[in-house]
Every structure is written in structure tokens, then in C-alpha cells.
PLY file of the C-alpha trace (Angstrom):
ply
format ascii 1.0
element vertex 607
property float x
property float y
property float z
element edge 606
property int vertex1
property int vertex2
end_header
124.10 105.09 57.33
124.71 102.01 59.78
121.83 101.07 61.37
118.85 98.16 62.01
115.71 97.69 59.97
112.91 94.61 60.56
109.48 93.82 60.37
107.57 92.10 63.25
104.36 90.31 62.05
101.80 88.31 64.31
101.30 86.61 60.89
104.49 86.65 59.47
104.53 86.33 55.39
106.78 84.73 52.84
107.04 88.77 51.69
108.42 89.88 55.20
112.16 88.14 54.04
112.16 89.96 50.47
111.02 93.13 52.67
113.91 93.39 54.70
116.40 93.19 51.90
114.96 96.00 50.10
115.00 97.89 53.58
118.50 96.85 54.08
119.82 98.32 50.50
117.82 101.92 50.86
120.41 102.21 53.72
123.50 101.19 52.19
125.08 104.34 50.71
128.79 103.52 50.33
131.08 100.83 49.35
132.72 100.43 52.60
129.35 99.34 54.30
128.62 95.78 55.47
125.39 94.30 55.74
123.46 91.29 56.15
119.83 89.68 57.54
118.54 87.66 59.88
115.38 85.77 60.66
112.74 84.11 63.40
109.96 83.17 61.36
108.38 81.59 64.58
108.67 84.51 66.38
107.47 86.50 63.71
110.59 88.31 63.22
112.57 89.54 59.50
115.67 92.25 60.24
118.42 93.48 58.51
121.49 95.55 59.66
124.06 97.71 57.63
127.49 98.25 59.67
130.67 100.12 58.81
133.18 97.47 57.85
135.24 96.73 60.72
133.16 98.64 62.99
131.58 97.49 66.46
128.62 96.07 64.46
130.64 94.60 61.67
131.28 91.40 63.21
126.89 90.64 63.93
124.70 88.79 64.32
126.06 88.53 68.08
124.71 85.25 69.44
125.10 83.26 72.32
126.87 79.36 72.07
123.61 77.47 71.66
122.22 80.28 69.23
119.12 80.91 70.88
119.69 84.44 71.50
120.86 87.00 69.03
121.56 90.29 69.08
121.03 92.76 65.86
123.27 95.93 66.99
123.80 99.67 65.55
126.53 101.89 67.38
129.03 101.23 70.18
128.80 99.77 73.40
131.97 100.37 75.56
133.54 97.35 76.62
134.65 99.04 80.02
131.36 99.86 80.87
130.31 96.38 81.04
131.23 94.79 84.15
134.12 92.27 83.69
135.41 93.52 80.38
138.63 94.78 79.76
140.82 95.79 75.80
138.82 93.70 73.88
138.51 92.78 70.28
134.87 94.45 69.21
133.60 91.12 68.39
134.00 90.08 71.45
132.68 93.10 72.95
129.41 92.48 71.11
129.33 88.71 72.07
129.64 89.88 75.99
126.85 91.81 75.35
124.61 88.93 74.46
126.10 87.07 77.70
125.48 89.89 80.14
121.61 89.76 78.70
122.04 85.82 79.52
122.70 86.77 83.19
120.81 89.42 84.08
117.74 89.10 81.95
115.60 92.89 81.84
118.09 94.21 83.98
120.55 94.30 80.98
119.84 96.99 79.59
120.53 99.66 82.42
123.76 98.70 81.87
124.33 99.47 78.35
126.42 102.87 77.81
126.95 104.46 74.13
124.83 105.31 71.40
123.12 102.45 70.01
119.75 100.89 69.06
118.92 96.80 69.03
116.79 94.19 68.56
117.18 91.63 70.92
115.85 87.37 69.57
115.06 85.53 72.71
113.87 82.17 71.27
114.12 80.57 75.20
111.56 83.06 76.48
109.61 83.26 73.14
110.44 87.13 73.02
111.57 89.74 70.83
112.53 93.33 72.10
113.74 96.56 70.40
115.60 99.35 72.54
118.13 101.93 72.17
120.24 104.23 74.14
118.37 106.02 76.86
119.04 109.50 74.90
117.17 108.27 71.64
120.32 109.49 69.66
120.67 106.21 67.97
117.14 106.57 66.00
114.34 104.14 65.54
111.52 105.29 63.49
108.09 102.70 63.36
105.37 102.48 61.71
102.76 99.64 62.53
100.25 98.45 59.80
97.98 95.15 58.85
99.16 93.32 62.08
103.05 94.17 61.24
105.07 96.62 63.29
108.12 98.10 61.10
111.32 99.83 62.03
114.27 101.34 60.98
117.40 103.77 61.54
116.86 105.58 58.64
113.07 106.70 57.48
113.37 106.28 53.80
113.70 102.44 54.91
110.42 102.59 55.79
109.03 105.18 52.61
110.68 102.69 50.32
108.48 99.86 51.15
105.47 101.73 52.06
104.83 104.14 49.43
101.75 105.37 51.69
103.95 107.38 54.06
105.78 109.35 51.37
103.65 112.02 52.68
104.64 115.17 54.85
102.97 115.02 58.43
101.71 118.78 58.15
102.07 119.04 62.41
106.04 117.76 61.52
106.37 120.62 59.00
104.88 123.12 61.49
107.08 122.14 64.06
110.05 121.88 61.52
109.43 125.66 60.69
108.82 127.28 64.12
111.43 125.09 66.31
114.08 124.11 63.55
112.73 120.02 64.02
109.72 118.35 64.22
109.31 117.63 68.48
108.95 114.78 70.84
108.73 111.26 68.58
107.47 113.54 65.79
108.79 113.32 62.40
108.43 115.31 59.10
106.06 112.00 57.47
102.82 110.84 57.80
102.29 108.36 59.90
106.06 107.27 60.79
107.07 108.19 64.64
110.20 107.68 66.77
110.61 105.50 69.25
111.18 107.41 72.57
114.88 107.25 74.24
115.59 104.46 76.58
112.96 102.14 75.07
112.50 98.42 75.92
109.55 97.55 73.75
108.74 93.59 73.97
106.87 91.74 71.61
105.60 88.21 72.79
102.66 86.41 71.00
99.90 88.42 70.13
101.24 91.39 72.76
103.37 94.40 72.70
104.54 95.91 76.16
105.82 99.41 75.48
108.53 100.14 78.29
111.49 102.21 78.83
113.89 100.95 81.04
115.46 104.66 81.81
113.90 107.80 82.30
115.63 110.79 82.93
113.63 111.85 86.22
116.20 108.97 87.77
119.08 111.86 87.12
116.92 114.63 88.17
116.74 113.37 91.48
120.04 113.20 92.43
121.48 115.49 95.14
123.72 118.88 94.16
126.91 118.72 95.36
129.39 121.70 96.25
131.52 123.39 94.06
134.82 121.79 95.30
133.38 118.27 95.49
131.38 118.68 92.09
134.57 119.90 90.48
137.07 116.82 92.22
134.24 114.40 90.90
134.19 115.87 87.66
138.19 115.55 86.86
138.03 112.16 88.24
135.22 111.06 86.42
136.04 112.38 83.36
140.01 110.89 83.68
138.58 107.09 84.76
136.07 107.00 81.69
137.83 108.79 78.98
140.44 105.83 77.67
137.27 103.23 76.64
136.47 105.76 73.74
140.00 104.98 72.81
139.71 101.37 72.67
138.46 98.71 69.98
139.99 97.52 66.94
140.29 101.07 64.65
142.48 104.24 64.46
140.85 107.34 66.20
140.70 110.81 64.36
140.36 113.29 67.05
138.73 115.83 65.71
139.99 119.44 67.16
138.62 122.74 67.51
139.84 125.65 69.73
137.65 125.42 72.37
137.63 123.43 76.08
136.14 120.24 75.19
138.61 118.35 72.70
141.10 120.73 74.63
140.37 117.98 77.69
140.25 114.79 75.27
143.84 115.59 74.45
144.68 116.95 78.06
143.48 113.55 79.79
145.13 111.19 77.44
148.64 109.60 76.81
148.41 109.81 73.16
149.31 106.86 70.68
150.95 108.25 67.62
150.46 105.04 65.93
147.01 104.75 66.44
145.65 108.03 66.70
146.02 111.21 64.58
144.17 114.73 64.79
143.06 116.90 62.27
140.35 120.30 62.18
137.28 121.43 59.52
137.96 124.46 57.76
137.10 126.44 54.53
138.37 127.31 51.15
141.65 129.18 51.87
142.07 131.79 55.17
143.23 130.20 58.21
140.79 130.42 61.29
141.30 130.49 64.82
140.48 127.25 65.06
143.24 126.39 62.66
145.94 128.00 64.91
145.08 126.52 68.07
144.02 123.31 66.91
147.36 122.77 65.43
149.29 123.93 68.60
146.92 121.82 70.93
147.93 118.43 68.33
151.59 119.54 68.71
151.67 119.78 72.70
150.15 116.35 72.30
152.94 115.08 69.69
149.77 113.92 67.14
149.74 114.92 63.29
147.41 117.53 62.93
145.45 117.99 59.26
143.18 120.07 58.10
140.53 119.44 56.04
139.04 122.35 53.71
136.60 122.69 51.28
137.65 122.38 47.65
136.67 124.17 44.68
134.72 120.73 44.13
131.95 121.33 46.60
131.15 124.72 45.17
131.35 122.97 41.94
128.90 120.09 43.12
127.01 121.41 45.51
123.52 120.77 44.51
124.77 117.23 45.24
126.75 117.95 47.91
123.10 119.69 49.49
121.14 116.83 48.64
123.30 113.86 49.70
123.10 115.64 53.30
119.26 115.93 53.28
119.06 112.92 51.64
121.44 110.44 54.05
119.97 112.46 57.17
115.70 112.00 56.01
115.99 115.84 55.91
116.73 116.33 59.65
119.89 118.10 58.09
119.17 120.38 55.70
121.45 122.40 52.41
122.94 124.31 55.31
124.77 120.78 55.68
125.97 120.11 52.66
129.60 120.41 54.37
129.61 117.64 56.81
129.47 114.63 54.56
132.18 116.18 52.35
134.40 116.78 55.43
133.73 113.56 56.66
134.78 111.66 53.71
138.15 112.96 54.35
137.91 112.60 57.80
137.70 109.00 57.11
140.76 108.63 54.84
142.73 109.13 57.84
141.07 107.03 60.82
137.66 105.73 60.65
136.99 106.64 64.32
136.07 109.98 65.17
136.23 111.14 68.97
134.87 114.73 69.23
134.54 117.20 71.84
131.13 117.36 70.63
127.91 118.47 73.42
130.31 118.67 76.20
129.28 122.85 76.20
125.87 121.51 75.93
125.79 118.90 78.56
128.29 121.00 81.03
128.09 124.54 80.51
124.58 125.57 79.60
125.11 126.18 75.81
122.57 126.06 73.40
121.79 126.77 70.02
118.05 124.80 70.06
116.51 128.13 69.34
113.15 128.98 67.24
115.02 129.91 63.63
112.25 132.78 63.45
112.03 132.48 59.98
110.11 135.67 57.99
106.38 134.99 58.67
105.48 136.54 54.74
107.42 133.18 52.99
104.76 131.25 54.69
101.01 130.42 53.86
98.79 132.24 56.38
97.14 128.81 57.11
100.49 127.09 58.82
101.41 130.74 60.80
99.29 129.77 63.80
101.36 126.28 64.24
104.48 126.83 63.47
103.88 129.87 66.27
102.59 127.72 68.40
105.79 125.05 67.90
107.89 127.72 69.11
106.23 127.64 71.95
106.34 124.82 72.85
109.86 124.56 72.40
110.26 127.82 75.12
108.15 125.42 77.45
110.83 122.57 77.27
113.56 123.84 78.51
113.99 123.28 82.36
115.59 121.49 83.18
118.66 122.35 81.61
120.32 119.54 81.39
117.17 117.34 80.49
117.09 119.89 77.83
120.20 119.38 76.63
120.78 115.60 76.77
117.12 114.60 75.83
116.15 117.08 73.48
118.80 119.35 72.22
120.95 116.72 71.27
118.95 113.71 70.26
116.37 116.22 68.05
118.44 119.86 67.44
122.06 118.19 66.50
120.82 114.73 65.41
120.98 116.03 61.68
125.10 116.92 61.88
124.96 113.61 63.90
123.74 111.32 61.38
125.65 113.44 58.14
129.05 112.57 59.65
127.81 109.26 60.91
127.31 108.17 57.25
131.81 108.35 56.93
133.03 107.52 60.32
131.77 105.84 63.46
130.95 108.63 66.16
132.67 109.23 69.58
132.08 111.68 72.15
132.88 111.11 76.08
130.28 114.08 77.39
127.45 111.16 76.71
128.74 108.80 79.20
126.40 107.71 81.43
128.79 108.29 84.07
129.10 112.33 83.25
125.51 112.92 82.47
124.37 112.09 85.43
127.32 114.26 87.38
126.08 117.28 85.46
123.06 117.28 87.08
124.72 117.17 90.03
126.73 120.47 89.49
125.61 123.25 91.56
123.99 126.33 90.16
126.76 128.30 90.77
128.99 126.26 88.12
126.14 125.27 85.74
127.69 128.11 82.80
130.94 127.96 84.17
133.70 126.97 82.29
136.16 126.64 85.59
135.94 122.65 85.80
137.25 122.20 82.66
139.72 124.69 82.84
141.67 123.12 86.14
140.94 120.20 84.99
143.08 120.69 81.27
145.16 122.54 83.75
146.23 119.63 86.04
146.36 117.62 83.72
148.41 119.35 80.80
150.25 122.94 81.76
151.38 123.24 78.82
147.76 123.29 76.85
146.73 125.49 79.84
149.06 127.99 78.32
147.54 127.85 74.84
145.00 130.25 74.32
141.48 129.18 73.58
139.25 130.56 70.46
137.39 132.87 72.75
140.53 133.93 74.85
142.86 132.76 77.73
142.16 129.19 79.39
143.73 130.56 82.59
141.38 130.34 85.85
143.09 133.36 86.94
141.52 136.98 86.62
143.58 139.46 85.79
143.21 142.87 83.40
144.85 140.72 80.81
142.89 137.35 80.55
139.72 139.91 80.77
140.70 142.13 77.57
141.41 139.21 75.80
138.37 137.30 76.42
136.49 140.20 75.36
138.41 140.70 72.44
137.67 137.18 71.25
133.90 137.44 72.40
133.66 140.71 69.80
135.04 138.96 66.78
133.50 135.95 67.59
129.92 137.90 67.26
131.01 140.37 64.58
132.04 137.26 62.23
129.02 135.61 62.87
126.89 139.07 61.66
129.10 139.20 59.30
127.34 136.07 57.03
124.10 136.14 58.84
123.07 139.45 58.65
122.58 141.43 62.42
119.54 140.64 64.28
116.02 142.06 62.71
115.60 145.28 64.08
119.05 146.34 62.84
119.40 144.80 59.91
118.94 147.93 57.78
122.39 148.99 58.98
123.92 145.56 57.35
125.02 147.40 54.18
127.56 149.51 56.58
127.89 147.14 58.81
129.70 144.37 56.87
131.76 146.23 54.88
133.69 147.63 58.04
133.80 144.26 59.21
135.16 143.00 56.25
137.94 145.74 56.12
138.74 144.95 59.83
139.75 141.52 58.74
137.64 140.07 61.23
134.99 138.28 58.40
136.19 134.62 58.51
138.56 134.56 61.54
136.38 132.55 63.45
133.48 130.84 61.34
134.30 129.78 57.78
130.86 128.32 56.72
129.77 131.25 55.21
126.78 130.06 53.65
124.90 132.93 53.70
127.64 135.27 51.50
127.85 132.14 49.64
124.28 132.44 48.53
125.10 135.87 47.42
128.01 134.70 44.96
128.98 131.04 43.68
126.15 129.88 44.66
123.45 132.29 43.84
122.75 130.54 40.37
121.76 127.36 42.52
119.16 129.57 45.09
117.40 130.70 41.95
116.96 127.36 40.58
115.44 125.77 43.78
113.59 128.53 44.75
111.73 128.25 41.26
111.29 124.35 41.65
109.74 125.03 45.57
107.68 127.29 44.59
105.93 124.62 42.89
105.97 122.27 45.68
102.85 120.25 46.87
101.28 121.01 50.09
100.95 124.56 50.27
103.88 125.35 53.11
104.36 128.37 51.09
103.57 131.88 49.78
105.10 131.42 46.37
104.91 134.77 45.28
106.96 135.71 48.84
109.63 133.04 47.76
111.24 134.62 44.45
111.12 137.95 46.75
113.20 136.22 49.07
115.73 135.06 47.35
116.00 138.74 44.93
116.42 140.37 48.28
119.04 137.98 49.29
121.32 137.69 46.54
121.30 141.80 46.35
122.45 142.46 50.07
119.45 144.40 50.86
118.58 141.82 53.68
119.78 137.94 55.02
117.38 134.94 54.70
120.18 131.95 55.73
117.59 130.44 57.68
114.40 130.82 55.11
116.79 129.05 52.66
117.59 126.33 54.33
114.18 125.54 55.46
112.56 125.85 51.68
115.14 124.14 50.10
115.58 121.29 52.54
111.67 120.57 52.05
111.94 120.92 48.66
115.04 118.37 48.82
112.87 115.72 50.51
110.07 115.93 48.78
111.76 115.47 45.73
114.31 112.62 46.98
111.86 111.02 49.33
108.85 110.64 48.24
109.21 111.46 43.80
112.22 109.45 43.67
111.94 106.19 45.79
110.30 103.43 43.48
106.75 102.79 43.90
107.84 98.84 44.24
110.21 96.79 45.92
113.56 96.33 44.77
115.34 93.46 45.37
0 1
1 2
2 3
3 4
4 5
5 6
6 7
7 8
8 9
9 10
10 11
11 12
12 13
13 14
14 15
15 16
16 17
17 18
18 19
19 20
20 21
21 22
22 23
23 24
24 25
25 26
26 27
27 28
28 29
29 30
30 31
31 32
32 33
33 34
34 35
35 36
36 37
37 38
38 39
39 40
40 41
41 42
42 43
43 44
44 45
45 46
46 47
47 48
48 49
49 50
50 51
51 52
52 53
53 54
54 55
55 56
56 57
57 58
58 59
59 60
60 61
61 62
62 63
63 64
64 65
65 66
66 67
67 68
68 69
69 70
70 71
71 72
72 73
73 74
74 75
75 76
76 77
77 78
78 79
79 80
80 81
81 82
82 83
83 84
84 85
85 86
86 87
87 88
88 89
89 90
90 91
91 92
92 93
93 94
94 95
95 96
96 97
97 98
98 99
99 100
100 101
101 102
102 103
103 104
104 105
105 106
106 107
107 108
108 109
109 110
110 111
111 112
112 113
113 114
114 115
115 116
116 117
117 118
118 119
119 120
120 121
121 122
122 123
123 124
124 125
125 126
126 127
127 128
128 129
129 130
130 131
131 132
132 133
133 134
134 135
135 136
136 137
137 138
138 139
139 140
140 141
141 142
142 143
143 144
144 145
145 146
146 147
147 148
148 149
149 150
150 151
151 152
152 153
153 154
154 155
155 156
156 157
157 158
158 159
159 160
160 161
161 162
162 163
163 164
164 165
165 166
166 167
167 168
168 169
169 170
170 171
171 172
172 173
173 174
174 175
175 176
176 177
177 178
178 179
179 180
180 181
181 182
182 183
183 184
184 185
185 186
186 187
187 188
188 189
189 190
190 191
191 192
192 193
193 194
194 195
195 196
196 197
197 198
198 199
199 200
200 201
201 202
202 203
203 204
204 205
205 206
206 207
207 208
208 209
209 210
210 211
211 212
212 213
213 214
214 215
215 216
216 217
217 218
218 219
219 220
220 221
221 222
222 223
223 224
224 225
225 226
226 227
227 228
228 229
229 230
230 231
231 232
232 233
233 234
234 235
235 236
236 237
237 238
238 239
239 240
240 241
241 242
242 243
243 244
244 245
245 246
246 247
247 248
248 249
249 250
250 251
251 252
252 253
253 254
254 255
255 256
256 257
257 258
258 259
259 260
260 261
261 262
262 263
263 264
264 265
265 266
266 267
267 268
268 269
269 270
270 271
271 272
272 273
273 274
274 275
275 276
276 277
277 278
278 279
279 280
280 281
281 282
282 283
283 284
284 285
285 286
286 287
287 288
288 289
289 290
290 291
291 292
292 293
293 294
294 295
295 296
296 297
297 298
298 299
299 300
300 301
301 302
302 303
303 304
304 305
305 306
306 307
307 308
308 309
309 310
310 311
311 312
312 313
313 314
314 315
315 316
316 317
317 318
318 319
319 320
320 321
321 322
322 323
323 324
324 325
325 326
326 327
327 328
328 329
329 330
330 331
331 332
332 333
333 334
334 335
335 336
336 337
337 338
338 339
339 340
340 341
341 342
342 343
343 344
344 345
345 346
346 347
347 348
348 349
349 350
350 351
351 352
352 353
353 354
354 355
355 356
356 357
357 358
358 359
359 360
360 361
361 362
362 363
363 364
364 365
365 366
366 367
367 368
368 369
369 370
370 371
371 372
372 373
373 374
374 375
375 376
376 377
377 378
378 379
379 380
380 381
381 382
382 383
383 384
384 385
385 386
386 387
387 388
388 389
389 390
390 391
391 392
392 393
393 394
394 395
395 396
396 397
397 398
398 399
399 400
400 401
401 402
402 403
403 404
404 405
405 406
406 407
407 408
408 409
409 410
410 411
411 412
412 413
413 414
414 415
415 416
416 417
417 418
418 419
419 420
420 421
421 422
422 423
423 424
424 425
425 426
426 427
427 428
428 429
429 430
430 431
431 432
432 433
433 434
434 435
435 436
436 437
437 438
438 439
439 440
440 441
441 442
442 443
443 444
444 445
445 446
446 447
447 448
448 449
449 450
450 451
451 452
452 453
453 454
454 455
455 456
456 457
457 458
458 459
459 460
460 461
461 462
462 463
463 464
464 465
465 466
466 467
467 468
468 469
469 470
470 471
471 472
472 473
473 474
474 475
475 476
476 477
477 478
478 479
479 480
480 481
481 482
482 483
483 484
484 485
485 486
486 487
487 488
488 489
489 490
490 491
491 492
492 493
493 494
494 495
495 496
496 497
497 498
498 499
499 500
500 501
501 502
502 503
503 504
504 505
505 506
506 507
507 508
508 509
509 510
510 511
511 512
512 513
513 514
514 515
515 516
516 517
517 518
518 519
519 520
520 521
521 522
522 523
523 524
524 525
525 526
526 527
527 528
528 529
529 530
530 531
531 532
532 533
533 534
534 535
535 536
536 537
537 538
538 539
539 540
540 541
541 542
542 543
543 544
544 545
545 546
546 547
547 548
548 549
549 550
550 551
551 552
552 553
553 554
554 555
555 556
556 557
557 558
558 559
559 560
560 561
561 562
562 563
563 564
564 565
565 566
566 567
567 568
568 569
569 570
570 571
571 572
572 573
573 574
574 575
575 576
576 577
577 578
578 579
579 580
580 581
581 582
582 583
583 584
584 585
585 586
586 587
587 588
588 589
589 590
590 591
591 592
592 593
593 594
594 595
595 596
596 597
597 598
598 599
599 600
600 601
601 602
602 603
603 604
604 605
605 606
């Protein structure tokens, strides 16, 4: 996965060079990646980067004319956001970057907007500083040992060359269980954290100031504004930022669903049918909602639409298919993600640039799916119950407000696994992480804070003719009328009844699932929204697979588990009598890292 990797001594050695390298290639996963290192040895400094070729970062080390400032760079920066800039080339995009830093000093990097992490060389000032965007999407992870502070985007960076953190951090696994991800700057392994979101951390001589240059109290504070004005500065907003995810040097694959948010991508924007192309995720054979809509919405905007299914292949390989995602992601996707990097790979074939519609329900409308899994308490050992109760917990105490919850957790901790999965193929755009529009959604007045009416008028004003194109979950009209409600509910039903469907209904009426799914199934309603059907999958083509890794993680060190409670598990599963999606996910995904991780890596460097 693109990224940054280093090692920052106050005694640099002749070892921190050969360090870096072998940092550097536990990153580089395909063919099409570019990398390369660079080095300070009087500041102390080693790093590495690995880029998508052609990407923003491709065309690194950034540096200024008399080369005593570089920049190391992961993600995008938008040229528009940077004051002065205009359709430029993305090396020079990067190479602005350094000269804004020239000019402003500190002050820099509250002006950086995007996902992306750095590590800044000031040989003038005798200074060295890591950051990244003030969401912590763009991860960092550290450890700091024998006078050398390490980093990297990707953990197994770290694992590879210190074979003392292939361990789990048992607080990680806790929180892992009872949330869905470890919390805060947390991680599943001992002894490697996160650096927070928005970090300026400086390191000068013998010192390390540990800064962030944005918090998101700064948003909190701003004023509500009404309904009408919040809505007007909304459209605006979102029509004056929206073409710099469109610029830079590569084709952009939007990537539709049937919902509102890519619904406004391709409302807002005069489309470029030389550069730009469309095209929707779907499964094996039946066609979805999604599928229907999508391909209406890419038609009103005169785009090729594609979509992109799963092939007998991934059934086929799965077990690699499963690992590769756990593997690529340092297990913050688990088997229930095998999908993305196969999707993505084809994704790619057509534009290396995705823009998504991705966390604009989060950001806007109040959505969330950052829930405790509430996996069966019997799989586990009775020691871990208390804290992995007590990480749910915690994660019911973090939610206000919303849209700190949303931006700063949800996004950066819940979603980061799907995140860095597809971020492995493609370089990843979404406009709802502007700067600009965070900061307007706290501004939106409780009264719109789950409404989807913004985006409606806005799609509306800007596109009647997607206006008049249904959504997934029923009409996009603003209007109310006995028609627009019967549909909506309509779509709401399905929507639900598919999701049982594969999951199983909630606990306490689960023992009506063996009626319940066959009616659904006869409706024709199974499949007509979702198509990852993981759970029913578990039952059939892949139910040879469950048994296998159930066996090996019932063998796994560190006692997470009731072994006995495991086989039981996945017996019950495979025979209908009850639906353990997310149980299977989170045993096998441990049992994925533990096995890729920390058996796996060499015990010595590589180079």
C-alpha cells in the first residue's frame, strides 16, 4: 500500500539505511508500485516511500531549488486548496507544497487539505517533522526504542524489522472484539501506537515536541446556521470544491451506487468522457438495485458505466482472496473483506483514480454503522469478557458529538480497513472530507442533521433529470406525496429483509430464521439490494474453508478463545440453526494475522 516509513535516531547507525529498505519492500505489494529512499544522516533521519506509479507521490522526493528542504509525501493534496494554484501537473503540485512550507513556516500545515501523511527535512532550521491529515485517515503507526523513533503506513513495516512487536496487545484484541477496532491510537500489537490525527511532531537535537496543529474542538465551535442558509452554503460549497478531485494527471473511475452521495458527484459535474468513466461493485450473477440505478445515473451523465462482479475465481481462491485483505490492511480488515481488493483490481484496469461517494451519509446525515458487533459471549475465554464489555462501552461514550464521531472516529478507525483494501489498487477520492464541508456540517442545524433534503435540492438544481431517477431506498423527490411515501417504505422493507436475509434477524428472534428466510427467498427479495452474502456463503462454497480455519484458531496462541465453543460455532452455522457472520470474521481475521504477521515475517532483515 503507498505510504512513508523512516527511522529517526539521536545516534543514527550505519544499520538505519539497510533498515529502511527492508521497511520499504514489506510495503510494496504490486508491480505497479514505485518506491525509493532518502536520507539526513546529520539530522538523524533514514525514510523510505512506496507511491502508485504516476500518482501524486510518484514524482518525490519534493524539494525545494537549493535542496535543503524535502518533503517525503503519501496521499493527495489538492492543488486548489493551496492558495495560488490552479490545473497543475501533480509534480508540481507536490513541489508547491514544499514552497508554501518555505513561506509560511508552522503555519503550513493548516493549510493542507486531503488525506495524507509526511515527513517534512528542514536542514535550514536543523528540524525534522512528521504529520498527517487532521482526520488520522492517512495512518502512521510508531514505535520508539534504544534512542530511535520508527514509523510507518503500514504496521508489518515495523513487525518486519522488530520481531519484538509481533505480539498481540491483549487491550487491542479486547477492544477489537467488543467495538469491531482497537480505539483511540490503539492497535492490535504490542507496543506499536498511532499517531493521533492532525499531528505535527518535531524532532530537533536531542528533543521531540509532540503537537497537533488541528483539533477538532476548532469545528465544534462554530455557530449553527438556519436551515435555508445551511442548505444555500451547502450547494455552494459543495459545487466550488468538487472539480479539484477531478484534477491531476490520471483518469477518474467514479465509482456509483444508488444512493445520494455519488448521485451529487455526477449531478455537480460537467463530465469528461475522455477522462472519466463510471462503473458499480456487484456479485456473482443477479442484478441489484444498485445495478439499475447506477447505470441510469452514468447514462444521464453520458459516462460508460461497468460493472464489476465477482467471478467464480474468488470463490475458487478465497482463502487468498481473505488473507491478502487482512494481510495488506494489518488486520484492520478482516475475511469479511476479502471482496474489496478483488474489486479493486478491476477497478483499476479502467482508471486508476477512484472518486467515491464514500462518508458523505456519515459526515452529513447522521449514518453510522460504528456499532459494538456483539459477538456471542460463549466463543470467548471468560478472562477477556470483562474488557471487551467494557470496550463497548466505551465506544457508547464516544459518540457526541456526531459529527466528531463520524469524521474522527468512525471513519479514520471503523472504515479505515475498506479504506486501506481498495487503497492498495487505486488512489482514493472522496469530496465529503474536504476541509471546506466538514466544517459546514457542523454547522447544520439540528433540524437537518439526518435529513437527506440538502442533497436532494441540491442533485435537483443541479441535474432534473437524475432528480427523476429513483434512488435505492425510493424517490429522490423533496416533495411528499402518498406516492414518494409508499415507495420509500417499500424500499426501506427490502432493504432490511435482504439484509436478515444473510445475517440472520436480530438475537431474540433468531429462532424464527428457519421460516423467515425461506419466505424471503421465495419473495425474490434475497439479493436485490446487498450481494455480499457472506454469511449464506459460509453455509455453501465456502463452508469447507470455515472448517479448516476454525480448526487452525482453535489452536491459536493467546487464549482469546473458548476452543471447545469454536467448532460449535461454526456446526451451528453451516446447518442454519443460527448466524455467526460476525464471530467468523473476528476468529478468522485473528487467526489470519497471527499467522501472516507475526509466523510468517522473517526473523531477519531482508535486503
Amino acid at each position: 500500500m503507498p505510504g512513508i516509513v523512516g527511522v529517526i535516531s539521536r545516534n543514527p547507525a550505519g544499520d538505519d539505511a539497510r533498515i529502511v529498505k527492508t521497511m520499504v519492500a514489506a510495503m510494496r505489494h504490486e508491480s505497479f508500485y514505485t518506491a525509493g529512499t532518502f536520507a539526513a544522516p546529520e539530522l538523524g533521519v533514514a525514510a523510505g516511500w512506496v507511491a502508485h506509479e504516476r500518482s501524486f507521490a510518484a514524482g518525490q522526493v519534493f524539494q525545494n531549488p537549493q535542496q535543503d528542504i524535502a518533503l517525503l509525501f503519501s496521499g493527495e493534496c489538492f492543488p486548489d486548496a493551496v492558495p495560488g494554484a490552479g490545473r497543475e501537473s501533480d509534480a508540481a503540485a507536490g513541489t508547491r507544497l514544499v514552497g508554501l512550507y518555505e513561506e509560511r513556516g508552522e503555519a503550513f500545515f493548516e493549510q493542507l487539505n486531503g488525506l495524507f501523511s509526511g515527513l517534512l527535512i528542514d536542514r535550514r532550521r536543523g528540524r525534522v517533522i512528521l504529520f498527517n491529515d487532521r482526520y488520522g485517515i492517512e495512518r502512521l503507526y510508531w514505535h520508539e526504542a534504544g534512542g530511535a523513533f520508527y514509523f510507518a503506513s503500514e504496521a508489518k513495516a515495523l513487525l518486519r524489522v522488530l520481531p519484538e512487536l509481533r505480539e498481540f496487545d491483549r487491550e487491542g484484541v479486547a477492544q477489537f472484539l467488543g467495538a469491531g477496532c482497537p480505539l483511540g491510537h490503539r492497535t492490535l500489537f504490542r507496543g506499536v501506537q498511532l499517531l493521533p490525527g492532525g499531528a505535527r511532531w518535531s524532532f530537533e537535537a536531542a528533543t521531540v515536541r509532540r503537537a497537533q496543529y488541528f483539533s477538532p474542538h476548532t469545528w465544534e465551535a462554530l455557530p449553527k446556521l438556519s436551515p435555508p442558509d445551511y442548505e444555500a452554503a451547502f450547494a455552494a460549497a459543495f459545487r466550488r470544491i468538487l472539480p479539484r478531485y477531478f484534477t491531476g494527471d490520471s483518469k477518474v473511475g467514479i465509482s456509483l451506487t444508488g444512493g445520494l452521495d455519488s448521485r451529487a458527484i455526477m449531478a455537480c459535474h460537467p463530465h469528461d468522457a475522455q477522462r472519466e468513466v463510471t462503473y458499480t461493485f456487484t456479485g456473482p450473477a443477479c442484478e441489484t438495485i444498485d445495478d439499475r440505478v447506477a447505470g441510469r445515473v452514468a447514462a444521464a451523465g453520458g459516462l460508460d458505466h461497468h460493472r464489476l462482479r465477482l467471478g467464480p475465481d474468488f470463490f475458487d481462491n478465497f482463502a487468498a482472496h481473505a488473507d491478502r485483505a487482512v494481510y495488506v490492511s494489518d488486520g484492520s480488515f478482516g475475511i469479511l473483506g476479502a471482496h474489496e481488493i478483488y474489486f479493486h483490481r478491476q477497478a483499476r484496469a479502467l482508471a486508476p483514480v477512484r472518486l467515491t461517494g464514500n462518508y458523505g451519509g456519515e459526515i452529513f446525515r447522521g449514518v453510522s454503522t460504528f456499532k459494538p458487533p456483539g459477538l456471542a459471549s460463549v466463543i470467548l475465554a471468560r478472562d477477556l469478557v470483562p474488557a471487551v464489555n467494557a470496550a463497548a462501552a466505551e465506544l457508547a461514550a464516544r459518540k457526541t458529538p456526531p459529527q466528531t464521531f463520524a469524521a474522527f472516529q468512525e471513519v479514520p478507525l471503523s472504515l479505515f480497513g475498506s479504506l486501506a483494501a481498495g487503497r492498495s489498487q487505486v488512489t482514493f477520492r472522496t469530496p465529503y472530507l474536504d476541509n471546506e464541508l466538514v466544517a459546514l456540517a457542523y454547522q447544520c442545524p439540528a433540524s437537518l442533521h439526518k435529513s437527506s433534503l440538502p442533497m436532494i435540492r441540491l442533485i435537483k438544481a443541479c441535474s432534473p433529470a437524475l432528480d427523476r431517477i429513483p434512488t435505492d431506498r425510493g424517490f429522490i423527490s423533496d416533495r411528499w406525496d402518498p406516492e414518494v411515501f409508499i415507495h420509500r417504505a417499500v424500499a426501506e422493507l427490502t432493504f432490511k429483509l435482504d439484509y436478515y436475509s444473510d445475517a440472520g434477524l436480530p438475537r431474540r428472534l433468531r429462532l424464527l430464521n428457519p421460516l423467515f428466510k425461506p419466505v424471503v427467498g421465495a419473495l425474490g427479495i434475497a439479493g436485490s439490494h446487498k450481494f455480499l452474502k457472506y454469511g449464506t456463503w459460509f453455509r455453501g462454497a465456502l463452508a469447507p474453508y470455515l472448517i479448516r480455519k476454525v480448526a487452525a484458531a482453535q489452536v491459536m496462541t493467546g487464549g482469546f478463545w473458548d476452543g471447545g465453543a469454536l467448532g460449535q460455532m461454526a456446526r451451528e452455522h453451516i446447518s442454519g440453526g443460527r448466524d455467526f457472520p460476525s464471530e467468523i470474521n473476528a476468529v478468522l481475521t485473528l487467526e489470519s494475522v497471527q499467522r501472516q504477521l507475526f509466523r510468517d515475517l522473517p526473523l531477519r532483515l531482508e535486503i
